[in-house]
C-alpha positions as CSV (number, residue, x, y, z in Angstrom):
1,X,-5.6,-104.7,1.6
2,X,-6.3,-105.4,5.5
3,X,-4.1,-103.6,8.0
4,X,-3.2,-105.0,11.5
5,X,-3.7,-103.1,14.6
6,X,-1.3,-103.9,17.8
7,X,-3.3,-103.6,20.6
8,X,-2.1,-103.2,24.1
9,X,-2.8,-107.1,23.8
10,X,-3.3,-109.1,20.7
11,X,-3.6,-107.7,17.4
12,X,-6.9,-107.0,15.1
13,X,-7.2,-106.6,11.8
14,X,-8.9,-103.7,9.9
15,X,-10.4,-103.3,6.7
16,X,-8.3,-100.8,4.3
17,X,-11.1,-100.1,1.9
18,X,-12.1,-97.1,0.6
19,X,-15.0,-96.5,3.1
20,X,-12.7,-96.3,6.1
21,X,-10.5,-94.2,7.4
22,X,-7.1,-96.3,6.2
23,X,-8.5,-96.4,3.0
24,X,-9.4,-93.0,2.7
25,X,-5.1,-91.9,3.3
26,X,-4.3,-94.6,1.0
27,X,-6.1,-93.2,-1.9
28,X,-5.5,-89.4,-1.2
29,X,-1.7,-89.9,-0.4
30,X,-1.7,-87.0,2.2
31,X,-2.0,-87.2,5.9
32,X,-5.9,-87.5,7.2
33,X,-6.5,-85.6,10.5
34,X,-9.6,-86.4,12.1
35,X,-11.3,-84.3,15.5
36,X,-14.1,-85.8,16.3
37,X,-15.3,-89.4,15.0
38,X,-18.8,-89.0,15.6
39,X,-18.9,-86.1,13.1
40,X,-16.6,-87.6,10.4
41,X,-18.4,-87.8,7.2
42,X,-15.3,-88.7,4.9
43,X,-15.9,-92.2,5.9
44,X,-16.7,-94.8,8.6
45,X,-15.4,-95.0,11.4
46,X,-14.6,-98.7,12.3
47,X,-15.7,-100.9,15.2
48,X,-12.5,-101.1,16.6
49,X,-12.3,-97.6,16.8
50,X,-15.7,-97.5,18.6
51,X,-14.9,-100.2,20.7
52,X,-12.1,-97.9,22.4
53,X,-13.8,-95.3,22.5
54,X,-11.8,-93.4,20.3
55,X,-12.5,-89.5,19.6
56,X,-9.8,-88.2,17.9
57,X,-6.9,-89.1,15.1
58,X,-4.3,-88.7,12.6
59,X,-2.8,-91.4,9.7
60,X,-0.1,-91.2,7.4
61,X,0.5,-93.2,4.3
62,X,4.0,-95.6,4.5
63,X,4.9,-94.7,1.6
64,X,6.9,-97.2,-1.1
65,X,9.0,-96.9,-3.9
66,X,6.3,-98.5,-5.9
67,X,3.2,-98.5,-3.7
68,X,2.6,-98.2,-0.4
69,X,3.5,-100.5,2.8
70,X,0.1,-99.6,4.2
71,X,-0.5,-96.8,7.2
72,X,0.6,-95.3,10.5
73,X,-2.4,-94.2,12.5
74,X,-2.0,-92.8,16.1
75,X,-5.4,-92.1,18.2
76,X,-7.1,-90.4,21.0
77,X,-9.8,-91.5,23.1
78,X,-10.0,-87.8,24.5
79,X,-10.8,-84.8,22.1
80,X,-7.6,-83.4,20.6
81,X,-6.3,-81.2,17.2
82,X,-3.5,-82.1,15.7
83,X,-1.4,-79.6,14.1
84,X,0.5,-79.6,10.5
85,X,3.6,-80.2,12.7
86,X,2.1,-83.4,14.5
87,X,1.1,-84.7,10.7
88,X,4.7,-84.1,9.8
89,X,6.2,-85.7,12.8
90,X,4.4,-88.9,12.2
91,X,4.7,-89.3,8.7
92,X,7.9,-88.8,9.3
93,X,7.9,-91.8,11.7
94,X,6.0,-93.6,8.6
95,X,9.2,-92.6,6.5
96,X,11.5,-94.4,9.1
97,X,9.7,-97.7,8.6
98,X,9.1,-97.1,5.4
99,X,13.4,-97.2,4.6
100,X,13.3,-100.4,7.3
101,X,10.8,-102.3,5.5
102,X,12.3,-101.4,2.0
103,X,16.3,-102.4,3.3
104,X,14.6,-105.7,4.7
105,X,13.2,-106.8,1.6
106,X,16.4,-105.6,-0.6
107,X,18.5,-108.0,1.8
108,X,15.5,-110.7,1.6
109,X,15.7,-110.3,-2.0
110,X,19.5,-110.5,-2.5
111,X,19.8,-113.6,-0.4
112,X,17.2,-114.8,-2.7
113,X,19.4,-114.5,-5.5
114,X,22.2,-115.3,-4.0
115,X,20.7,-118.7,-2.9
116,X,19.6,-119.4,-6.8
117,X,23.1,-118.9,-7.4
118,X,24.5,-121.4,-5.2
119,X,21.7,-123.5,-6.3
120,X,22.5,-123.3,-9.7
121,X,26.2,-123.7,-9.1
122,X,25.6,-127.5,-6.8
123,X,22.8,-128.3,-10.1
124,X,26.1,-127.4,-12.4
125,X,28.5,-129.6,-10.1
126,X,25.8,-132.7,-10.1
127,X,23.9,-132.6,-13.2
128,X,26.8,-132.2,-15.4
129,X,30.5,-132.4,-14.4
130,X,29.5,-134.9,-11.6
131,X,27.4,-137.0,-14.2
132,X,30.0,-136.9,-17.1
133,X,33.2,-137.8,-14.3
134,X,30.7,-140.5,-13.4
135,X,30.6,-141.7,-17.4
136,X,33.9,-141.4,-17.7
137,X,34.7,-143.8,-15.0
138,X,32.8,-146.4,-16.1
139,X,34.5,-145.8,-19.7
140,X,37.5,-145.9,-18.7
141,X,36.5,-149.4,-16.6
142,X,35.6,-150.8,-19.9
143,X,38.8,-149.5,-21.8
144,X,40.8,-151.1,-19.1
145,X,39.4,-154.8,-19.4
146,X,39.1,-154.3,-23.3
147,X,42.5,-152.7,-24.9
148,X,44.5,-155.6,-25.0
149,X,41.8,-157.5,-27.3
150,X,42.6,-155.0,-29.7
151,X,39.0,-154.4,-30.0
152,X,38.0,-151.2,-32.3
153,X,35.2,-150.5,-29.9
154,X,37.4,-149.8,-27.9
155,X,39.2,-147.0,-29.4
156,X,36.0,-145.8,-29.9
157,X,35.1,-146.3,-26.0
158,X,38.5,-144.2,-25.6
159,X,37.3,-140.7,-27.7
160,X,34.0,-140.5,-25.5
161,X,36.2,-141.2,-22.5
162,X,38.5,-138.0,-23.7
163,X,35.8,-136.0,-24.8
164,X,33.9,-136.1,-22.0
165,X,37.0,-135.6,-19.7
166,X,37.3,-132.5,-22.2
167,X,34.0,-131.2,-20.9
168,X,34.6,-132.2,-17.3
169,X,37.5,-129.6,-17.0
170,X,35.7,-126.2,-18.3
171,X,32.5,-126.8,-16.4
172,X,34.7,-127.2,-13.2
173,X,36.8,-123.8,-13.8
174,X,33.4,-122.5,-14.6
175,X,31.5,-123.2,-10.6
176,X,34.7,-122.7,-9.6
177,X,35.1,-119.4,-11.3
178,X,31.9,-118.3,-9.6
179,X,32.9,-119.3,-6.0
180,X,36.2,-117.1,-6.6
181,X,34.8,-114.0,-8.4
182,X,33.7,-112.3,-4.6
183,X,37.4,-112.5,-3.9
184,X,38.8,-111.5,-7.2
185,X,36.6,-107.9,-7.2
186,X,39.3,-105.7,-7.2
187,X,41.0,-107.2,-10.7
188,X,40.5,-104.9,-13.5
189,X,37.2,-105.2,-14.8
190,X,38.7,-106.4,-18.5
191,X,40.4,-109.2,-17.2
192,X,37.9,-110.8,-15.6
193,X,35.2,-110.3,-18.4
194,X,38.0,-111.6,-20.5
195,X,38.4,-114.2,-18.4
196,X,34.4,-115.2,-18.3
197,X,34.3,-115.0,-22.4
198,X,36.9,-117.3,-22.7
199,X,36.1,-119.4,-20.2
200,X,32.3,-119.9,-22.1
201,X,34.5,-120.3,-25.1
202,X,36.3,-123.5,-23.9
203,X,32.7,-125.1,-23.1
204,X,30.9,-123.5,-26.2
205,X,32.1,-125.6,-29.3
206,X,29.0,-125.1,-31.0
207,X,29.3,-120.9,-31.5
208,X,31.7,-118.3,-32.0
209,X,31.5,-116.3,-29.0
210,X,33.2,-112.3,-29.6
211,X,33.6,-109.9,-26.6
212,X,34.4,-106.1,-27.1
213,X,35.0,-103.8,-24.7
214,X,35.2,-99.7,-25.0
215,X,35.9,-97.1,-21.9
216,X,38.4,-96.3,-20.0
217,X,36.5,-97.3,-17.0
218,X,36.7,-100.8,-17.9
219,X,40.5,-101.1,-17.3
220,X,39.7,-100.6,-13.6
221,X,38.3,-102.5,-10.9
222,X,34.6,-102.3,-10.5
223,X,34.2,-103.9,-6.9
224,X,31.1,-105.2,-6.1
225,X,29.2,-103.5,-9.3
226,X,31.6,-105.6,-11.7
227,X,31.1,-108.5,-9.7
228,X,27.7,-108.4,-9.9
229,X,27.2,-107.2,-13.4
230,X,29.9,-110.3,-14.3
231,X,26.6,-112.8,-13.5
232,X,24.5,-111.0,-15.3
233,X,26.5,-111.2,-18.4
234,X,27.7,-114.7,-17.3
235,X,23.6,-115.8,-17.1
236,X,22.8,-114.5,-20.7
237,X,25.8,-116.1,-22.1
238,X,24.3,-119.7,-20.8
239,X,21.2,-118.8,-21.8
240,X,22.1,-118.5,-25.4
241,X,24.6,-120.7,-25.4
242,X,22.4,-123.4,-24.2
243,X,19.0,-122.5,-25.6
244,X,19.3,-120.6,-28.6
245,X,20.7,-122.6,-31.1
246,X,23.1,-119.7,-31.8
247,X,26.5,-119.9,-34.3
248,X,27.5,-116.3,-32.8
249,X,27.3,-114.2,-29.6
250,X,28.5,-110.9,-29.1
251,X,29.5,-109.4,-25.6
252,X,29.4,-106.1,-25.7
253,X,30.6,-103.7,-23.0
254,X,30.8,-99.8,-23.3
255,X,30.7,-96.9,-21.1
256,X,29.6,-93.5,-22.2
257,X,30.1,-90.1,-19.5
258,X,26.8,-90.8,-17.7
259,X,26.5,-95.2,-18.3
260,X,27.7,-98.3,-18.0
261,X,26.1,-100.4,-21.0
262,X,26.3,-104.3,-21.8
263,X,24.7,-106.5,-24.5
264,X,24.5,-110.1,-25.3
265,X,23.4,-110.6,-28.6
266,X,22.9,-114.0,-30.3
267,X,21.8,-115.0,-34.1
268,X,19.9,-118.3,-32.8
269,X,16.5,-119.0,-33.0
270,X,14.5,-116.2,-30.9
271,X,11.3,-116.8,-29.6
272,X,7.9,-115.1,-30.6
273,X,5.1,-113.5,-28.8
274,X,4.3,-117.1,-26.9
275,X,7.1,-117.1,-25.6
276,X,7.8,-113.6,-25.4
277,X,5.2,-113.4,-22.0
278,X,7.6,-116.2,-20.2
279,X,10.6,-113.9,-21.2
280,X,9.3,-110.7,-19.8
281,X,8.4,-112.5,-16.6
282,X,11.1,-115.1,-16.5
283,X,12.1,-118.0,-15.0
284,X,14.6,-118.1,-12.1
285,X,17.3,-117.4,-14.4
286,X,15.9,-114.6,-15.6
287,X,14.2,-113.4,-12.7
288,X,17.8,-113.6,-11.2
289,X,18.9,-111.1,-13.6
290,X,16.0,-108.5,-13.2
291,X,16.4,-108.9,-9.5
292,X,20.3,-108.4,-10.5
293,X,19.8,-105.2,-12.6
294,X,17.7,-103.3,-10.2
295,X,19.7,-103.8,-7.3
296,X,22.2,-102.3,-9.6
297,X,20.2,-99.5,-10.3
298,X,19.8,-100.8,-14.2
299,X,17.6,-101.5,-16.4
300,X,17.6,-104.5,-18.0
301,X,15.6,-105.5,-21.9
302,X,15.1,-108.5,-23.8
303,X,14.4,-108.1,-27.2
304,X,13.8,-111.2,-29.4
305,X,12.2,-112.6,-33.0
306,X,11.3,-115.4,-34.4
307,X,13.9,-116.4,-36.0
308,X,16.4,-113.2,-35.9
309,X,18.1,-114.3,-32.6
310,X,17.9,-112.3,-28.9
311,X,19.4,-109.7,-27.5
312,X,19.4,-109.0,-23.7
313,X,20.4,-105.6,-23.0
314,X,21.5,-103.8,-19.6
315,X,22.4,-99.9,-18.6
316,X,22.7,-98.1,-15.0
317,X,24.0,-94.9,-14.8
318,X,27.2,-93.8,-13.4
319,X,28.2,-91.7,-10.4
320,X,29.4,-88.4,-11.3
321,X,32.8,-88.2,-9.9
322,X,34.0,-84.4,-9.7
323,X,36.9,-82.4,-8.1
324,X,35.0,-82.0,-4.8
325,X,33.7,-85.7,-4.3
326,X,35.1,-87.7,-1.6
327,X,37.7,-90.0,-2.6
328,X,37.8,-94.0,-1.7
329,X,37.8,-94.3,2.1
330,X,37.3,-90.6,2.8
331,X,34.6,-90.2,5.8
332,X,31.8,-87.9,5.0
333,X,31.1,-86.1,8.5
334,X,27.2,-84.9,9.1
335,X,25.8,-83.1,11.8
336,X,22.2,-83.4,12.3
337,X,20.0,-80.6,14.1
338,X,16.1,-81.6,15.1
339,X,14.0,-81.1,17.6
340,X,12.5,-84.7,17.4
341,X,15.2,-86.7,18.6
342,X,13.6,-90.1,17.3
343,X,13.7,-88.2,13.8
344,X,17.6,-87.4,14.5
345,X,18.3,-91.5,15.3
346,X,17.0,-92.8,12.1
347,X,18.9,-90.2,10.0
348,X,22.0,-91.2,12.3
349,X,21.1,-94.8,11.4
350,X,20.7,-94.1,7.8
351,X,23.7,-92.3,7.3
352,X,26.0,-94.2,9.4
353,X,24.3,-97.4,7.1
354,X,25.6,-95.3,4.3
355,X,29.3,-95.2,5.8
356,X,29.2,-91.8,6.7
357,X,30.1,-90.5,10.0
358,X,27.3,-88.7,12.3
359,X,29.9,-86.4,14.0
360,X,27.0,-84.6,16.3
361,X,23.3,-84.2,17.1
362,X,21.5,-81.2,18.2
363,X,17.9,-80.5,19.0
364,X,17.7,-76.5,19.0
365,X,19.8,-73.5,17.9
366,X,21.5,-73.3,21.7
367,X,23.2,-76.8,21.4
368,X,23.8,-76.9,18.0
369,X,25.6,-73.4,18.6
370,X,27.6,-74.9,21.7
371,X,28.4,-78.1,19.8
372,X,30.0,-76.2,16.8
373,X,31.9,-73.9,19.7
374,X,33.1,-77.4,21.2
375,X,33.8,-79.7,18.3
376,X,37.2,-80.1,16.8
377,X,36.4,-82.4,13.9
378,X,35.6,-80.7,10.8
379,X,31.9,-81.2,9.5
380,X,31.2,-81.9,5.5
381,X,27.0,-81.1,5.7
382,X,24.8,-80.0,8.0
383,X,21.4,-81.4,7.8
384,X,19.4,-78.9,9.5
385,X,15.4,-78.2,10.6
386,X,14.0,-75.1,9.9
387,X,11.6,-74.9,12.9
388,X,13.3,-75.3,16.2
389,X,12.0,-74.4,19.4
390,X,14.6,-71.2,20.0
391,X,14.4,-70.2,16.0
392,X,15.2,-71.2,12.5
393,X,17.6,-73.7,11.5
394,X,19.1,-71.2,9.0
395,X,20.2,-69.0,11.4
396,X,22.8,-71.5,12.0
397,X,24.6,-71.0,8.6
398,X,26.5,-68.2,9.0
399,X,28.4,-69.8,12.1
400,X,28.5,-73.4,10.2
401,X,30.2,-71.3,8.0
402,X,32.6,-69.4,10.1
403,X,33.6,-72.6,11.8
404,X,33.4,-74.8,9.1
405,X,34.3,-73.2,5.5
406,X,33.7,-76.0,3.3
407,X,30.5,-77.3,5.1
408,X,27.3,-77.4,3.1
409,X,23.9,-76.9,4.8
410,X,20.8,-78.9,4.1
411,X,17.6,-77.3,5.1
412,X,14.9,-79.4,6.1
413,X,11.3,-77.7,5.8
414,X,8.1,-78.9,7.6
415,X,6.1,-76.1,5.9
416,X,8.3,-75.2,2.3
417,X,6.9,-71.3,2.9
418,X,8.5,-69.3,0.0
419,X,9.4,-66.6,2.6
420,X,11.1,-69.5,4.7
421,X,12.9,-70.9,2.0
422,X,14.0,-67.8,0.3
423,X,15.8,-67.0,3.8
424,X,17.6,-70.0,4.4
425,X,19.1,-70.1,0.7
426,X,19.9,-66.0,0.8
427,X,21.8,-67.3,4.4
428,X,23.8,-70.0,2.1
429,X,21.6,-73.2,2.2
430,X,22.8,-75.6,-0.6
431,X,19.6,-77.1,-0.6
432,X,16.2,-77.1,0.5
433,X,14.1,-81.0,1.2
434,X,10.1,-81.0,3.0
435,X,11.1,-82.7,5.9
436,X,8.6,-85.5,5.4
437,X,10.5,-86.1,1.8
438,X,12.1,-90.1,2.3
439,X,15.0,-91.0,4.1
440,X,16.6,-91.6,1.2
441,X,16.1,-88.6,-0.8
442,X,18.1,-86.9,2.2
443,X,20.5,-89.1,1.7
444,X,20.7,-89.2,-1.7
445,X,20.6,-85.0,-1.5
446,X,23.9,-85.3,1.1
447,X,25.5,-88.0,-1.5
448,X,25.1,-85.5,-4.2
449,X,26.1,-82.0,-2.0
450,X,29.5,-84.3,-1.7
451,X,29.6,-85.4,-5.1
452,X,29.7,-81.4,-6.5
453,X,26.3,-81.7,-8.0
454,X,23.7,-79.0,-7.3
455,X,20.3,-80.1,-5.6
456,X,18.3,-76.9,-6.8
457,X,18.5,-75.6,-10.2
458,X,20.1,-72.3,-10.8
459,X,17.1,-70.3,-12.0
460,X,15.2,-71.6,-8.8
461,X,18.3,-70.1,-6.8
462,X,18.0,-66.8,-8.4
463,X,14.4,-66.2,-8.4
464,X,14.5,-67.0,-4.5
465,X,17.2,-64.6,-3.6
466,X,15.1,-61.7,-5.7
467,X,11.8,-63.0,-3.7
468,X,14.1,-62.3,-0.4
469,X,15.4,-59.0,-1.6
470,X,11.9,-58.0,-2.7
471,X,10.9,-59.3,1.0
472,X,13.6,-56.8,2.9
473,X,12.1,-54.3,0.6
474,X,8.9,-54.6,1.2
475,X,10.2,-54.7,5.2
476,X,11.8,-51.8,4.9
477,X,9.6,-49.4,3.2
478,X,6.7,-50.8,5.3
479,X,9.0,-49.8,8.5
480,X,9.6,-46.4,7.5
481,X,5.7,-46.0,6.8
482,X,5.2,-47.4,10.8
483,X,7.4,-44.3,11.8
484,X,5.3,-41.9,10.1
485,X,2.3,-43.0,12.8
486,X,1.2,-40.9,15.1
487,X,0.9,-42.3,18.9
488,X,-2.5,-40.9,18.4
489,X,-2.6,-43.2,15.3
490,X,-1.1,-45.9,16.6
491,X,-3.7,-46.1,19.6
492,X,-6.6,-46.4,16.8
493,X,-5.1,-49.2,15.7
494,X,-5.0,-50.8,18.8
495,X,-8.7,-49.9,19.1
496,X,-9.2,-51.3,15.9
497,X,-7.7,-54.5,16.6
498,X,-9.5,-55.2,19.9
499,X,-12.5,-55.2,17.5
500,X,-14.1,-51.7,18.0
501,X,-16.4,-50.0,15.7
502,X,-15.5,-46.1,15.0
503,X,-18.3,-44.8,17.0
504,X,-16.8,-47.3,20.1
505,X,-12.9,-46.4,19.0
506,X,-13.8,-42.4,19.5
507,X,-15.5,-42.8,23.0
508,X,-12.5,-44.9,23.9
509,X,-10.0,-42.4,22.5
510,X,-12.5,-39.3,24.0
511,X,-11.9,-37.8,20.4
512,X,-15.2,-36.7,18.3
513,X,-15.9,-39.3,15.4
514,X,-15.0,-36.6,12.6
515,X,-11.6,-36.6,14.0
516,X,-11.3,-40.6,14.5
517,X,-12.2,-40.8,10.8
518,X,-9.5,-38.2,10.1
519,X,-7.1,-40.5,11.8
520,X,-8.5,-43.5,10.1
521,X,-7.8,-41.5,6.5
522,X,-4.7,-40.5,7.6
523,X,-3.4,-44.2,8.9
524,X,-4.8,-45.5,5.3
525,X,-2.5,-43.2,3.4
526,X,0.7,-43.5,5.5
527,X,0.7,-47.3,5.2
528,X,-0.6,-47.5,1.7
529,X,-4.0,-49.4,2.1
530,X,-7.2,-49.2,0.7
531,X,-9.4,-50.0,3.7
532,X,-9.6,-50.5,7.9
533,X,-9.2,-54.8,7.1
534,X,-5.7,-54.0,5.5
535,X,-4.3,-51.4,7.7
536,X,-5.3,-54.4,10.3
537,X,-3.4,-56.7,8.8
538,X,-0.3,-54.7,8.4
539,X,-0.1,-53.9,11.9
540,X,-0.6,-57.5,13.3
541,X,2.1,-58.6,10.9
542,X,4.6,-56.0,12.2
543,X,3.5,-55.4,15.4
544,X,2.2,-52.6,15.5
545,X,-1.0,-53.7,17.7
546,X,-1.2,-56.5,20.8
547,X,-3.6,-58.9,19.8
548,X,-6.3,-59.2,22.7
């Protein structure tokens, strides 16, 4: 893999091996943070890095549903540290491309498809209802000058003539079919597989050709999903109708609670494990129906034998549809709350792409507490940061709440701390995503919030709210040992912390050293510690001590 750098000017192009510093992300899949160049020993630095005089980086993985797009590397020619937060931020950035480069090639792909399609419709058109018109003109040409002569060869010349105006007829309904399925979406389901079978029927006379249908589901209109699962099942049906030699096919369409499932079996010839290779990668018919299923979210199998016929087989899994999931046409209203406002434009973008409606953005606790004071449109989720620059996004719950009953709150986490977490879900977060997770795992997360689905198990839940109980505790019995100090006491600390020996802490203090070791013994056993380090620690962490 070679990676291009923009430059001011120009562009360059960089080695992603594993000895440089591209490389090196790639393969560890986590962010690499690099101080000083001229001291790195993970790997080399490259010229172009040399050649600007660079000190200091950071790079990111863009990550990919299968593998990744490559990296996202921001430099420094001047000595700098990058924090956890800057390594978030960017690969955050790297997330935002990531969903851009993946929604390009979905729409690049599709219009691949859709182009084979029209393709194979005009080849359809030409190559056999064109060429068989064609024939029977000329027939009928013949038939004219020849009838009166009473010629048998001519009643002959008269059964191709209506034979092949047979054929003309059900290979015109069937492009024309195609070109008017996109407008015929919202038609129940049935009828128009119905009206697919029996159209195949009418240009099949060499098999028996069987549909059955089970589910409720199926009596409905599946928009754009039954359109495009229609020429799926419509490309196996040619496919055995034309090539395997078949006396029976079975359509077969079912839906269980979770799944939409459809077969198309034949009993013709199959192929073996020659041919089996040029199956599983396909042509462009059947590349045309793999590219089909996935953007269905399916997965499609071919399973043949020599001899005992094929079966192509296709499931996808069905959206839960519960009490609480927004109805046909019902807006889903988000407000989003992030200090990084580039961060809060491409979740805009994304949800707004998904037909929701991004009803306000804030980035701290002050605006996003004066928007929910202003607003007068009801919000459905909250997608909310955890570190803001005036506090924690979960403090905003409670008032989401108050304003906003049936809102849901999803917390976003830079760091996932247990103590962190445990807070936010104890204040009534539904959820809880690391804020470098993928665009569309947030998305998915706010699809399923609406849907009525929970995003963290229930055991996770309870174990968290017992972690913060045992946290307020722990608080409070650590609180009502700091009352129990002395001020005398408490000053040792302080002497303690600004890094003073006992001999230095009792000059300090103007106290004998047998009496600063009988505070020291008496600050151990008030707060429960074994040794100076620990009663340290406790008071930096409640604030007991100023650090120096």
């Amino acid at each position: 893999m070679a990676l291009v750098n923009k430059l001011p000017v120009g562009s360059a192009t960089e080695s992603a091996g594993l000895g440089s510093e591209a490389g090196y992300a790639l393969h560890s899949e986590l962010p690499v943070i690099v101080e000083d160049v001229h001291t790195e020993t993970r790997f080399e630095p490259s010229e172009l890095i040399g050649d600007h005089g660079i000190t200091s980086g950071m790079t990111v993985v863009i990550h990919g549903q299968e593998e990744p797009f490559g990296v996202l590397c921001t430099h420094s020619a001047s000595s700098r540290t990058f924090s956890e937060d800057d390594a978030n931020f960017l690969q955050a950035v790297a997330n935002v491309l990531a969903t851009a480069i993946e929604r390009k090639e979905v729409q690049e792909r599709l219009e691949e498809v859709r182009e084979v399609e029209r393709s194979r419709i005009a080849r359809d058109l030409h190559d056999d209802a064109l060429q068989d018109l064609s024939g029977a003109l000329v027939e009928a040409q013949i038939l004219r000058r020849s009838i009166f002569a009473e010629d048998p060869e001519a009643a002959r010349r008269a059964e191709r003539l209506l034979a092949a105006l047979d054929r003309i007829g059900p290979r015109l309904r069937g492009a024309v079919y195609d070109l008017r399925l996109e407008a015929e979406q919202e038609r129940p389901f049935s009828e128009l597989l119905e009206s697919l079978v029996e159209l195949q029927r009418t240009i099949s006379t060499e098999c028996e050709i069987s549909l059955e249908m089970r589910g409720e589901l199926l009596s409905g209109p599946l928009g754009k999903t039954g359109g495009e699962l229609l020429r799926l099942v419509r490309e196996a049906l040619i496919n055995a109708r034309r090539h395997s030699g078949a006396r029976n096919v079975w359509v077969r369409v079912w839906v269980s609670e979770e799944k939409l499932f459809a077969e198309v079996e034949d009993d013709g010839r199959g192929f073996g494990p020659a041919e089996r290779l040029v199956a599983t990668t396909g042509g462009m018919g059947i590349r045309g129906m793999r590219e089909r299923a996935r953007l269905l979210g399916g997965d499609l199998k071919i399973q043949s034998e020599l001899g005992q016929g094929t079966k192509v087989s296709f499931e996808m899994p069905l959206q839960k549809e519960t009490e609480e999931q927004p109805q046909e046409g019902e807006e889903v209203r988000i407000l989003l709350v992030d200090d990084h406002a580039s961060i809060r434009e491409a979740f805009a973008s994304i949800f707004e792409g998904e037909g929701f409606e991004v009803v306000g953005q804030a980035g701290s606790l002050a605006e996003a507490r004066q928007l929910l004071e202003e607003m007068h449109q009801p919000i459905d989720v909250a997608v909310l940061d955890l570190g803001l620059p005036d506090g924690s996004g979960a403090d905003l719950i409670k008032e989401l709440h108050e304003k906003n009953p049936q809102a849901q709150a999803l917390v976003l986490s830079a760091s996932l701390d247990r103590a962190n977490i445990a807070g936010a879900v104890e204040r009534g977060a539904a959820g809880v995503l690391n804020k470098t997770a993928h665009l569309d795992k947030v998305v998915e997360a706010v699809q399923r919030l609406r849907a009525g689905e929970k995003i963290m198990p229930l055991e996770e839940v309870v174990e968290l709210l017992r972690f913060a109980s045992s946290e307020r505790r722990e608080e409070y019995e650590a609180r009502q040992a700091i009352e129990k100090l002395t001020p005398r006491e408490r000053e040792v600390l302080q002497t303690l912390a600004e890094g003073l020996d006992n001999e230095a802490m009792a000059e300090r203090l103007h106290i004998s050293l047998r009496t600063q070791r009988n505070h020291m013994a008496s600050i151990l056993a008030k707060l429960e510690v074994h040794s100076q380090l620990q009663a340290l620690v406790f008071a930096q962490r409640y604030g007991i001590v100023e650090s120096p």
